[in-house]
C-alpha positions as CSV (number, residue, x, y, z in Angstrom):
1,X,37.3,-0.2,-25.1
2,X,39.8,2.2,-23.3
3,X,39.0,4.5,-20.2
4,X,38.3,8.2,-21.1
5,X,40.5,10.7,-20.9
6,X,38.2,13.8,-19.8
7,X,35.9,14.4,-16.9
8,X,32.1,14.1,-16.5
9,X,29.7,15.5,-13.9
10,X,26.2,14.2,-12.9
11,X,23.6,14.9,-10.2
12,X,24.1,11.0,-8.2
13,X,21.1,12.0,-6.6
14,X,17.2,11.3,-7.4
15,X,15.3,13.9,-9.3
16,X,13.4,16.4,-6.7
17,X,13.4,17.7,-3.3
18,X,15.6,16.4,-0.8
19,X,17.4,16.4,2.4
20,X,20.6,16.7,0.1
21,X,21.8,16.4,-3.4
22,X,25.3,15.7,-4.9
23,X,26.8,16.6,-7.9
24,X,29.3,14.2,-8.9
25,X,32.9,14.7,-10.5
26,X,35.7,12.4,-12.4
27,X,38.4,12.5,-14.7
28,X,41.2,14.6,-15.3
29,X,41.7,18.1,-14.1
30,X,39.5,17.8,-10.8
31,X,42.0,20.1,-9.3
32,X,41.1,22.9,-11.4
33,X,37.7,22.4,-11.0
34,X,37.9,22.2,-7.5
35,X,39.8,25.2,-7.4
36,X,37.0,27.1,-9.8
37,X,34.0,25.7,-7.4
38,X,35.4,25.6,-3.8
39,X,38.8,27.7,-3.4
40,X,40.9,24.5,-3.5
41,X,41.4,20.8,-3.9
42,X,40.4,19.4,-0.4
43,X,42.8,17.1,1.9
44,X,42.3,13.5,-0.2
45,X,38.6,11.5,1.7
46,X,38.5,14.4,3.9
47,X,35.0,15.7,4.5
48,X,35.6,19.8,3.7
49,X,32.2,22.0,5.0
50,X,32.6,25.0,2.6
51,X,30.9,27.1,0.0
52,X,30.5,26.7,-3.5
53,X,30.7,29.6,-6.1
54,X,29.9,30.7,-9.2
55,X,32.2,32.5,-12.1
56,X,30.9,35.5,-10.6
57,X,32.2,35.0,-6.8
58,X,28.9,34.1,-5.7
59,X,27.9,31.5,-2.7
60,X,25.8,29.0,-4.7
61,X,25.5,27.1,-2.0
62,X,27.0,25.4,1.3
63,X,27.8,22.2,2.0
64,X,30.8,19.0,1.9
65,X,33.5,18.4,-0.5
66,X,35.0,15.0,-0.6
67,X,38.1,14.2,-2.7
68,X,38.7,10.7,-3.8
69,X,42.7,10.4,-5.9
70,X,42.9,7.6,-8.5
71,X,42.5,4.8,-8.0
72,X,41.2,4.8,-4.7
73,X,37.7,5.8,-5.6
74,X,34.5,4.5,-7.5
75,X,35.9,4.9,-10.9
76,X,39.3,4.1,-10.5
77,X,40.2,8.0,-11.5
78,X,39.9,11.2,-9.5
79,X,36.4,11.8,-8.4
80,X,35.1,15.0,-6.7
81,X,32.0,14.9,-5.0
82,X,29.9,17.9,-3.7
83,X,27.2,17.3,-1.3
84,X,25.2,20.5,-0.9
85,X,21.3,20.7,-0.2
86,X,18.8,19.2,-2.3
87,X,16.7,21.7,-4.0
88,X,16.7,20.9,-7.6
89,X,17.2,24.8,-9.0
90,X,20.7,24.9,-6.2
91,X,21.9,21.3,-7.9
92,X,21.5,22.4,-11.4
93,X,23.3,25.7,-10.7
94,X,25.7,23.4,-9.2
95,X,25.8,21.0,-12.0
96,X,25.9,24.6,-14.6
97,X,29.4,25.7,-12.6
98,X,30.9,22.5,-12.6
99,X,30.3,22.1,-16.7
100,X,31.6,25.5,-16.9
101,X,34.7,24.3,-15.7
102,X,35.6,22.0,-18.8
103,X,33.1,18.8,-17.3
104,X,30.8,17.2,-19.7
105,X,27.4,15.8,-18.8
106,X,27.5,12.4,-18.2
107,X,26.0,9.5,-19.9
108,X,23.5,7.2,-18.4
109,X,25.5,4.5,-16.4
110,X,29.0,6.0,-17.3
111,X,30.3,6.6,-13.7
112,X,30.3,2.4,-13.6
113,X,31.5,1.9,-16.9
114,X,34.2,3.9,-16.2
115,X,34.7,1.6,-13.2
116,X,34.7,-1.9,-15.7
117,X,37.3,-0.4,-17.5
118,X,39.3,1.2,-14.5
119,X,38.8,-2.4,-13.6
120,X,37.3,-1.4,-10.2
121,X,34.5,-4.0,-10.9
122,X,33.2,-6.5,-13.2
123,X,30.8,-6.8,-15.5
124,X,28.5,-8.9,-13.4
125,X,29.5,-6.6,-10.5
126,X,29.3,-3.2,-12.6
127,X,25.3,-4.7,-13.4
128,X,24.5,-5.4,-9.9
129,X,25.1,-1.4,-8.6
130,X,21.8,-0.9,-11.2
131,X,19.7,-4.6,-10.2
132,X,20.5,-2.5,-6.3
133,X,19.1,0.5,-7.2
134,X,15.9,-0.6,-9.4
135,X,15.7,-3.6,-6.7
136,X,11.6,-3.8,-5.8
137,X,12.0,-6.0,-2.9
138,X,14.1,-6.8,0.4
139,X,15.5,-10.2,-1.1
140,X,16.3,-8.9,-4.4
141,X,18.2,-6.1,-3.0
142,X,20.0,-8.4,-0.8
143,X,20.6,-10.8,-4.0
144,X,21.9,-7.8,-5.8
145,X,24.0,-6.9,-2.7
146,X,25.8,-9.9,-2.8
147,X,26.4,-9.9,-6.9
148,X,27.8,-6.4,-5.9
149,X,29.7,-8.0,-3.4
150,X,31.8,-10.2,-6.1
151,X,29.6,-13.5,-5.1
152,X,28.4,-14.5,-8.7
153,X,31.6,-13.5,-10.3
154,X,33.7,-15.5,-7.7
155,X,31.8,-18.6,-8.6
156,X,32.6,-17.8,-12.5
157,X,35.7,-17.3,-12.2
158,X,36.4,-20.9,-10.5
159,X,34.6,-22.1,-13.3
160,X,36.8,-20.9,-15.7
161,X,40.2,-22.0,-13.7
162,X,39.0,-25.1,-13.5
163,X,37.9,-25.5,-17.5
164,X,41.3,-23.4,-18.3
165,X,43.1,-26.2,-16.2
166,X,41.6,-29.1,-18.1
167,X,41.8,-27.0,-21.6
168,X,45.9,-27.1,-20.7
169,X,46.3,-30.9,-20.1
170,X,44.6,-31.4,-22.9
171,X,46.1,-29.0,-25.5
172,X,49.7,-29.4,-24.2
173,X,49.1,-33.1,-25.0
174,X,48.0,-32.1,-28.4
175,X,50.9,-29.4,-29.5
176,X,54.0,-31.5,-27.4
177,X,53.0,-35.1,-28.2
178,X,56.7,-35.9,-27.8
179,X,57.2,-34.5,-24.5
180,X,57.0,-36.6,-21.3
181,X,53.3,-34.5,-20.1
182,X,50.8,-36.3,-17.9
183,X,48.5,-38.4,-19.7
184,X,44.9,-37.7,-19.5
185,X,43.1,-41.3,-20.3
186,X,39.6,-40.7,-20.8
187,X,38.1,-41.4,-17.5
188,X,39.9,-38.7,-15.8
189,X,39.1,-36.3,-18.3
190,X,35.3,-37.5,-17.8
191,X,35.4,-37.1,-14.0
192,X,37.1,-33.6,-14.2
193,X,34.9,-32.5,-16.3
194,X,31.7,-34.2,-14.6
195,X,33.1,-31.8,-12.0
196,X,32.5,-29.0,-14.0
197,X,29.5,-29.8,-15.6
198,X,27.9,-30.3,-11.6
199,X,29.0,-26.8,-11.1
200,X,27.4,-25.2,-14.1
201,X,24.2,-26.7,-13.6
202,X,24.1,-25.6,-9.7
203,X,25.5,-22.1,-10.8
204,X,22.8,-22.0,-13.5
205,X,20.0,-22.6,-10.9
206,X,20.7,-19.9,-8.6
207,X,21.2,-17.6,-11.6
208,X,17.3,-18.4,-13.0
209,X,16.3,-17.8,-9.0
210,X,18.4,-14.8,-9.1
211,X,16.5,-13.7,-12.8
212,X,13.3,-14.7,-10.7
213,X,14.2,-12.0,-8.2
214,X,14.8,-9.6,-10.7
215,X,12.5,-9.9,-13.3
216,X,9.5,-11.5,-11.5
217,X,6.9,-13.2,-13.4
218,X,3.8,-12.8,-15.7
219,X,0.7,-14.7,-14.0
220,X,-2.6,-14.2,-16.8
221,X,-6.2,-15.2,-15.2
222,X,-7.8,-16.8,-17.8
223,X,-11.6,-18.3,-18.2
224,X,-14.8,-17.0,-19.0
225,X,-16.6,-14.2,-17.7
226,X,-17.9,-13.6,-14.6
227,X,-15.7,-16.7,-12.9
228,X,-14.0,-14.6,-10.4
229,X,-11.2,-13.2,-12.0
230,X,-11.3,-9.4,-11.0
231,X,-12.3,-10.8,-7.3
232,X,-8.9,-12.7,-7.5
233,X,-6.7,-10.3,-8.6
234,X,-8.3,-7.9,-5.4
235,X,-7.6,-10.6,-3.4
236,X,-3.8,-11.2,-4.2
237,X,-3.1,-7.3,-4.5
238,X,-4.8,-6.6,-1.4
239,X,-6.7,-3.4,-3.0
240,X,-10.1,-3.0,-5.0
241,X,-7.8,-3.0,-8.7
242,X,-10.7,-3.9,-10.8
243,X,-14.2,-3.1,-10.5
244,X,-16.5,-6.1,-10.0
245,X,-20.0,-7.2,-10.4
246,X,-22.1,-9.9,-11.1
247,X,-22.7,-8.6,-15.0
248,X,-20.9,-10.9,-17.5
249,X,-18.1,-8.9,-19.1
250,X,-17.9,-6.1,-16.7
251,X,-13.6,-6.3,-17.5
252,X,-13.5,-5.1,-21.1
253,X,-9.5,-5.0,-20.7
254,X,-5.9,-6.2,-19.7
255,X,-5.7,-4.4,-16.1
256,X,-2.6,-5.1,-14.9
257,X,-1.3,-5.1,-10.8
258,X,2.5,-6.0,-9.7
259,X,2.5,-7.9,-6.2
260,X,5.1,-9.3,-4.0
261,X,5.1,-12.8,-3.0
262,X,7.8,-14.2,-0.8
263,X,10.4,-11.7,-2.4
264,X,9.3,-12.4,-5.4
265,X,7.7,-9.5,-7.8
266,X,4.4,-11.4,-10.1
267,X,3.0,-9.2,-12.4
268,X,-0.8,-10.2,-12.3
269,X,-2.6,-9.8,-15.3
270,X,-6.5,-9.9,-15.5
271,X,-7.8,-10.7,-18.6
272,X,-11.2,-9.7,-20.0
273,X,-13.5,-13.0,-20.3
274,X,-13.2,-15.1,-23.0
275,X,-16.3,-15.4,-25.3
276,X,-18.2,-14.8,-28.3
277,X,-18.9,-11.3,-27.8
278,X,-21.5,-9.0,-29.8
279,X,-20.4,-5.5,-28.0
280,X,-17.2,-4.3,-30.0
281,X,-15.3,-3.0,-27.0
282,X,-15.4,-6.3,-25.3
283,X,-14.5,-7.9,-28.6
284,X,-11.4,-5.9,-28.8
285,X,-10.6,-6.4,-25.1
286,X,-11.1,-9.9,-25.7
287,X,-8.3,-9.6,-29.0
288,X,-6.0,-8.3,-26.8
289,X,-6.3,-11.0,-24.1
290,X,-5.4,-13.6,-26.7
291,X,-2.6,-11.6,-27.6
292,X,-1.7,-11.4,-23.8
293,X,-1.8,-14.6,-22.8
294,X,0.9,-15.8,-25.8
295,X,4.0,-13.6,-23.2
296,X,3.1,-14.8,-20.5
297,X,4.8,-17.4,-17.9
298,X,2.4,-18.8,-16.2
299,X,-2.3,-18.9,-16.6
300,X,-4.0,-19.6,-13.8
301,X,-7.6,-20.7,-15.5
302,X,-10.2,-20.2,-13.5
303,X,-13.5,-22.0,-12.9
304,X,-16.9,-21.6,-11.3
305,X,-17.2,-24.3,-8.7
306,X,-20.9,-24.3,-9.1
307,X,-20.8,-25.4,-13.2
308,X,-17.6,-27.6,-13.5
309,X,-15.5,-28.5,-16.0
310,X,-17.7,-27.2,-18.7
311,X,-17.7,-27.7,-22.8
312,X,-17.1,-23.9,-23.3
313,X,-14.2,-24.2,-20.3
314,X,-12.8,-26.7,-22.7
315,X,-12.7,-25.0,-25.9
316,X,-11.1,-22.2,-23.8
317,X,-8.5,-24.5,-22.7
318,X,-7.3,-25.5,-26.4
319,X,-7.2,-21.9,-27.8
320,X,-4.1,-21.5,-24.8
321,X,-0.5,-22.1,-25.4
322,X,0.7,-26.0,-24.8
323,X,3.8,-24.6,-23.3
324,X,2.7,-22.3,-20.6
325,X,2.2,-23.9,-17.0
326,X,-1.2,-23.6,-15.9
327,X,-2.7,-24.2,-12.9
328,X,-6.8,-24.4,-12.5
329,X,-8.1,-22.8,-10.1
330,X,-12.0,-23.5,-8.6
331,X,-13.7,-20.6,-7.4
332,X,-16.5,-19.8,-5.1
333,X,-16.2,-22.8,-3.4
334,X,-17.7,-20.4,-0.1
335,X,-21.2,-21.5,-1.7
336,X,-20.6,-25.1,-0.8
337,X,-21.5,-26.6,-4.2
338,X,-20.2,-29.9,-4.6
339,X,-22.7,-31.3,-7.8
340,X,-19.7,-29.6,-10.2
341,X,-17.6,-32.0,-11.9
342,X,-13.9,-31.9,-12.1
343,X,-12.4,-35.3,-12.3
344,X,-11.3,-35.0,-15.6
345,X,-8.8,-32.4,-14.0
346,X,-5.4,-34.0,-12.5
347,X,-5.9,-32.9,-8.8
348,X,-2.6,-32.0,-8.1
349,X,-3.2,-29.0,-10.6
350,X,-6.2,-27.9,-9.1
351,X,-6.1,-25.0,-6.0
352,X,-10.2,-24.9,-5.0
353,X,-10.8,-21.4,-3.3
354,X,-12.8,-18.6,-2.4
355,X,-11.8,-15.3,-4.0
356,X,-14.3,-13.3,-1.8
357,X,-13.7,-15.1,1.5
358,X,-9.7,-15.7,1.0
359,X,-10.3,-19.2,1.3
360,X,-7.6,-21.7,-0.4
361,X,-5.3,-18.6,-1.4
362,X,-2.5,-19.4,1.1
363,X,-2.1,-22.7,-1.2
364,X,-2.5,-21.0,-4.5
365,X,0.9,-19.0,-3.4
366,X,2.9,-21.6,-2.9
367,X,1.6,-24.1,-5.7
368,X,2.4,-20.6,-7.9
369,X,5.4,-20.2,-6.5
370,X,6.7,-23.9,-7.7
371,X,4.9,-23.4,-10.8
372,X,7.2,-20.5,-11.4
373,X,10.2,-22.1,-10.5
374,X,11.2,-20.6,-7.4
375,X,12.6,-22.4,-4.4
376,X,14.2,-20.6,-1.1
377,X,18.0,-20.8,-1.0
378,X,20.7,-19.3,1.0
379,X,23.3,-17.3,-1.0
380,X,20.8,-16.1,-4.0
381,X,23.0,-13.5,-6.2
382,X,21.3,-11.8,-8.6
383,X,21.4,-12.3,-12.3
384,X,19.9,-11.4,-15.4
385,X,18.6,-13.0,-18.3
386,X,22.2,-12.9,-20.6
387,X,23.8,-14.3,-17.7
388,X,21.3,-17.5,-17.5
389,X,21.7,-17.6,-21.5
390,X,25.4,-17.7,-20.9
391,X,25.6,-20.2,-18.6
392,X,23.0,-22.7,-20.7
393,X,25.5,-22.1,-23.5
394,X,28.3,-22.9,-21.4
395,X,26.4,-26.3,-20.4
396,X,25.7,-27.3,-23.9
397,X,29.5,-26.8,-24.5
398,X,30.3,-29.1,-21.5
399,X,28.0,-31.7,-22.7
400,X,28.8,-31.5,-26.5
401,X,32.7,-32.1,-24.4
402,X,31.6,-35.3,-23.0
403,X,30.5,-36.5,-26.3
404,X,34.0,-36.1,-27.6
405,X,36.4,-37.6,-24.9
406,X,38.0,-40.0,-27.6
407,X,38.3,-37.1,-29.9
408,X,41.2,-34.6,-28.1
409,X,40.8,-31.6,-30.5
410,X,37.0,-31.5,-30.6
411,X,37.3,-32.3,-26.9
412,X,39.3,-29.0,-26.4
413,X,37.5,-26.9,-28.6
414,X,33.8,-27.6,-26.7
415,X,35.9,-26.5,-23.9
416,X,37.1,-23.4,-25.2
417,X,33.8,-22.3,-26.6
418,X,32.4,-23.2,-22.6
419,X,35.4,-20.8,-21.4
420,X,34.0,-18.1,-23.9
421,X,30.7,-17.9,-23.0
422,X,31.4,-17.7,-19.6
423,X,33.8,-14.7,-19.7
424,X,30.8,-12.7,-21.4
425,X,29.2,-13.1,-17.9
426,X,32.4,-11.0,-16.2
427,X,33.0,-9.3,-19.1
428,X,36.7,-10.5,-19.8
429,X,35.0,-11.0,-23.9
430,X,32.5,-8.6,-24.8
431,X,31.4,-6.7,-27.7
432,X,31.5,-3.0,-27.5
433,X,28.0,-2.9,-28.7
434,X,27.0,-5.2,-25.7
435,X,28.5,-2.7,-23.4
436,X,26.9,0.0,-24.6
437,X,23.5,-1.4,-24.1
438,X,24.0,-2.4,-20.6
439,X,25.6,0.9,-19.4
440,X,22.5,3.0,-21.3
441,X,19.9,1.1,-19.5
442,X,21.7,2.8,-16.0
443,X,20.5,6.4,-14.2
444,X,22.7,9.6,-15.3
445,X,24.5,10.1,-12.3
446,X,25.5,6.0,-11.4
């Protein structure tokens, strides 16, 4: 994909009233355009105060001009930016003038695509600028921060020297057989690429933390009615979410609350209790739990502390996906019942609390926080889902290479296909179509 040849414009600011807006230029002809809106093309990164008219002569508006000449500016190309105040009627009349002037709208995102092409960023890099802005906590925004900052890609791209390094011993071995090349006898090329492979698999654990920080997790509470469920999800937001009572289906739906735990966004999801109901809307409520429960990452089940481990808890408990990590959770253990049985439980999957006192939650956290996967490091980047794919695909590659260390050509080609799937990550091989989709997900105006 080559970098356009016209200019766009975009408000770069959020929708609604502010302090101040800005209307954003780049592309060719910003000197005319300048010349239309302002009198004249300002001093290059030189903060103009002056007016802004329309066709007619008119003051639109006052406020600064900043001029930023290729490439020394976000997109690599000349960018004109016009911070005014931010009343959504002046930026539109704004936006009207500079469209007027030969500008088109921009697309979604296209301000940092045309930076990945200008190649004033990555891919990785160009994906952060949007993980920053939808970040919905401090420790994702500082992950983000740091993938912005080139942290991730820096780490890929010494991946790929050193795999590009081993892929040339190898082939030059293969194509100049006859030429006096270092040999690489089969336990070097194991320990270099040992190397590699220990790289990948630390790389591909700070990208699922990173994914963690970005995407969160999906936490179901399942069990039957009246077990606390509502009074849990209360007690983790912090707010009175769902109503609660002592009546046996009171939820008759999937309510739904995001909350922050150590960084960490969980989307909580409580479920309507699961039973043979006779009333059709808790039927349907209870349809559309089991449907629920089949996307989600993790179910806490929940029991009553005062019946135990019970038949119908059992039968519960088979109906739920093998797959999905589960932990149980005992509740109401503030009425200091202890005739309840639960030793066919495995204890360290167990969390007993009180939902209405706060009693035992402090451990539910952080036994949900391993359960999800995530474990405090330094130096978290943030990454997204086709970046963890990637690097598992790159692993496989480096394993399926250590299969074949007798077999040179084989040996090379699981190397190459690891080199490929790593460059998707940066974007040095990437479908046109894959672009696309990233850079439409973006804000107009970014």
């Amino acid at each position: 994909m080559l970098p356009k040849s016209d200019s766009i414009a975009a408000i770069a600011t959020a929708p609604g009233r502010g302090g101040i807006g800005v209307v954003r230029i780049s592309g060719i002809n910003i000197g005319k355009v300048a010349a239309g809106v302002i009198g004249v093309l300002p001093n290059p990164r030189k903060a103009v105060l002056t007016q802004f008219y329309d066709e007619a002569g008119e003051v639109i508006d006052q406020g600064i001009a900043i001029y930023f000449p290729a490439p020394h500016s976000y997109t690599g190309e000349d960018v004109l930016e016009l911070q005014g105040h931010g009343g959504p009627a002046i930026l539109q009349l704004l936006l009207q003038r500079c469209l007027n002037m030969g500008t088109r709208l921009a697309l979604p995102g296209e301000f940092t695509q045309r930076a990945y092409l200008n190649n004033k960023l990555d891919l990785a890099q160009a994906e952060s600028v949007a993980d920053l802005i939808d970040s919905s906590t401090a420790q994702a925004a500082k992950s983000a921060m740091r993938s912005l900052l080139g942290d991730f890609s820096r780490i890929i791209h010494e991946l790929l020297a050193q795999l590009i390094d081993l892929r040339m011993l190898v082939e030059a071995m293969l194509d100049f057989p006859e030429e006096e090349l270092e040999q690489l006898d089969i336990s070097r090329k194991e320990s270099k690429l040992n190397i590699i492979k220990s790289k990948l698999v630390n790389t591909l654990a700070m990208a699922q933390q990173g994914s963690l920080l970005r995407e969160g997790a999906h936490v179901a509470l399942i069990g039957q009615p009246n077990v606390g469920k509502s009074s849990l999800l209360n007690c983790l937001s912090g707010e009175d979410i769902a109503l609660v009572s002592d009546i046996p289906g009171t939820t008759r739906d999937v309510i739904r609350q995001s909350i922050q735990l150590n960084g960490i966004p969980l989307h909580i999801i409580d479920t309507a209790g699961l039973r043979d109901a006779v009333d059709i809307v808790e039927r349907l409520g209870i349809e559309r739990t089991r449907s629920t429960i089949a996307r989600v990452d993790v179910i806490l089940f929940m029991l009553d502390a005062k019946y135990g481990f019970t038949d119908e808890d059992k039968k519960i408990l088979q109906e739920l996906p093998k797959a999905t990590p589960r932990l149980f959770i005992i509740n109401k253990i503030d009425l200091k019942l202890t005739e309840a049985d639960f030793t066919s439980l495995n204890e360290k999957d167990c969390v007993y609390l009180s939902a209405k006192t706060g009693e035992g939650i402090s451990e539910l956290k952080e036994k949900l926080l391993l359960l999800i996967g995530w474990h405090q490091e330094a130096g978290v980047f943030m990454a997204r889902e086709r970046h963890v794919r990637a690097l598992i695909q790159a692993l496989e590659h480096t394993n399926n290479a250590g299969k074949e260390l007798s077999r040179a050509e084989f040996f090379a080609e699981e190397l190459r296909l690891a080199q490929e799937s790593l460059n998707t990550i940066t974007g040095e091989f990437t479908s046109d179509d894959l672009l696309g989709e990233i850079f439409s997900r973006f804000c107009i105006g970014k």
